[in-house]
Structures are given as C-alpha cells and as structure tokens.
C-alpha angles and dihedrals in degrees: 000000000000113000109237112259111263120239119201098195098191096220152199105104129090088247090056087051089052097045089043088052090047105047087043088056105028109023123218123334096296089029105273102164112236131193106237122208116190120209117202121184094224088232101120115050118233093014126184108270118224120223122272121021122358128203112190119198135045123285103232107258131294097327094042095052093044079052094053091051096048102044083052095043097232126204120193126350135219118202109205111154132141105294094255095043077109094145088064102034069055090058098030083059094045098042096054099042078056098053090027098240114148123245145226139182118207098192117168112231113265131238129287130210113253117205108280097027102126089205118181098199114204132177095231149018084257094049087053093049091048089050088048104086108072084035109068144316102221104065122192089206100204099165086110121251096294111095109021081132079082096062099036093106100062106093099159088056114079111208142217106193117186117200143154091233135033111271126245121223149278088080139126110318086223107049136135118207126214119183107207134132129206174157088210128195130228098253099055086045094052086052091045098061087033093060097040087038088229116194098183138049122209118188141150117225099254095152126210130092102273104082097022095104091085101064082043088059099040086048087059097041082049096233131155116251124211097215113187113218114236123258109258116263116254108264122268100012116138107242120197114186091222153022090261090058089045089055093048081050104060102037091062087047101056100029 
C-alpha cells in the first residue's frame, strides 16, 4: 500500500489551524488522504495545536529545514505563516527550491482603508515609532510583543500594549501591558480606547477578522492609525488567499 504524501503546513495562524483540520478530515481536493505535520515556532506559550502531527522549535535555518524535509520524506509545503514571519517564508523559498519540494503560501488578504479611516502607512515598526509624535500621545501599541525595542525610546508616548505573552525589554519606559488574545469584538474595542483614553492606533496589516475591530473602533473615534505594510512576499512562490484554494492546491500537486 502507498504511503499517504506527506504535508509540512508551516503554522501558527488561524488559517494553518483550519487547513490543518480540513486535510486531516478530508484529505486533498478529491479526497486523497494525506499525512499533516504541523511546524510552531515555540514562540507563544501555551499555543493553539493543529490537528495531526505537531513539531514545536525552529529548524535551524535553510539546511536544517531542507534536512528536516528530506528525513521525513516531505511531499508538498504550505507556507502559512503570519503575514511578517518573513525570515522564515525566506527560508521556507529557499528550502524547497533545494529538495525540490514544491511550495505554497496560504496568506489571508490584508486589510483595506474604509472612508473615514485617517491611516499613516509605514514600511517598519521603526518607521511607526519615528510618524507617532504629531499623532497622539496615548498609543495602543497592537504589533504583538516582538519589536517594542523599537519604541523604547519614546518616553513622552504612554503605551497600551496588547499580547498574548508577557514582553521582554528593552521597551517604553511608560507602557501598560495587557495580555489578551482574540479574536476580539467592537464593542470591547470601542471600551478599550474609551477607558485608556487612546489617541493612536499601531498595527501591522495582518489581515483576517480576528483583529480587525480595532480599525472599526479607531475609525469611529476618528483616530489616526499608524498601519505597517507587510514584508514582500519571496519571489516566485505560489500564493493562494484560503484554505479552499490550499486544498485545490495540493490535490493537483500530488495527484
């Protein structure tokens, strides 16, 4: 009997937890069964596990990624990622060109300015802390608890900074930290600015439905929000926009 291909979903979105739930239960697009490994990064404690097999840790770079396909004889990846976990999307390109394993990128669609939204859109976290004075002086600060080095240097801004783990200095020397993970509703976003009497937003476009409350609510407040542009894509991947288009995917790659 064939052993079933095996699918290295590189994880840690909602849409890698779906696709990871779908291919364990209903195989490949026509129903060819398929054996799902799961890659975390090990970066947030206690994450949400996929369905079928999970692999927690880095794999050390290029060559130990193309290792790891090979010693367990890997048959397609999906890259699907948080849309600025560029370092590894880098490796992930690089890795399958090497063992010859084709690629995919399942990326959500980001996020698109409504009328009324007052957006500031920067290439990097630096370049969000530099367009904040002028803005506002109370920041909710939700780029995730990575990079509030960039930010340390800001002493006249106060901070609300919103994470599923605690952060790690060097970071603002006046920030409040509230440990919370979404996805998160209007209402409570509207509360949220109200009470810490926020007068600028910083986000990164991560896209999805999850987080997007908050641009609802600083639409509403009519506050400007600094909105960080997503890294580009590594050349010549194939990017599909669901979990639908990754399973079509697949199943006319392996047949």
């Amino acid at each position: 009997m064939t052993a079933a291909p095996h699918v290295l979903i590189l994880a840690g979105t909602t849409e890698a937890r779906l696709l990871a739930a779908e291919l364990v239960a209903n195989g490949a697009a026509g129903g060819r069964p398929v054996r799902v490994t799961s890659s975390l990064a090990g970066r947030v404690a206690g994450p949400r596990l996929p369905a079928g097999q999970v692999r927690i840790g880095g794999f050390g770079g290029v060559d130990g990624l193309v290792r790891w396909m090979r010693e367990h004889q890997v048959d397609a990846v999906i890259d699907a990622t948080h849309p600025f976990a560029d370092t590894i999307s880098s490796n992930a390109a690089r890795a399958a060109v090497t063992a010859h394993v084709p690629l995919l990128a399942l990326r959500r669609p980001g996020w698109v300015a409504a009328p009324g939204d007052r957006w500031h859109l920067v290439d990097s976290l630096a370049g969000a802390a530099a367009a904040l004075p002028g803005l506002g002086e109370r920041v909710f600060l939700s780029t995730g608890r990575m990079g509030l080095a960039a930010f340390a240097h800001l002493a006249d801004h106060w901070f609300l900074v919103r994470s599923v783990d605690a952060p790690a200095p060097p970071a603002p020397p006046r920030m409040e930290v509230l440990l919370d993970r979404g996805p998160f509703d209007l209402a409570g976003e509207r509360e949220l600015l109200r009470r810490h009497r926020i007068d600028v937003l910083v986000t990164k476009d991560s896209g999805g439905q999850a987080t997007a409350a908050k641009l609802t609510a600083a639409r509403d407040a009519h506050l400007p929000v600094v909105v960080v542009r997503r890294p580009p894509a590594p050349a010549g991947v194939a990017t599909v926009e669901d979990v639908a288009g990754a399973v079509r995917w697949l199943g006319e790659r392996l047949g």
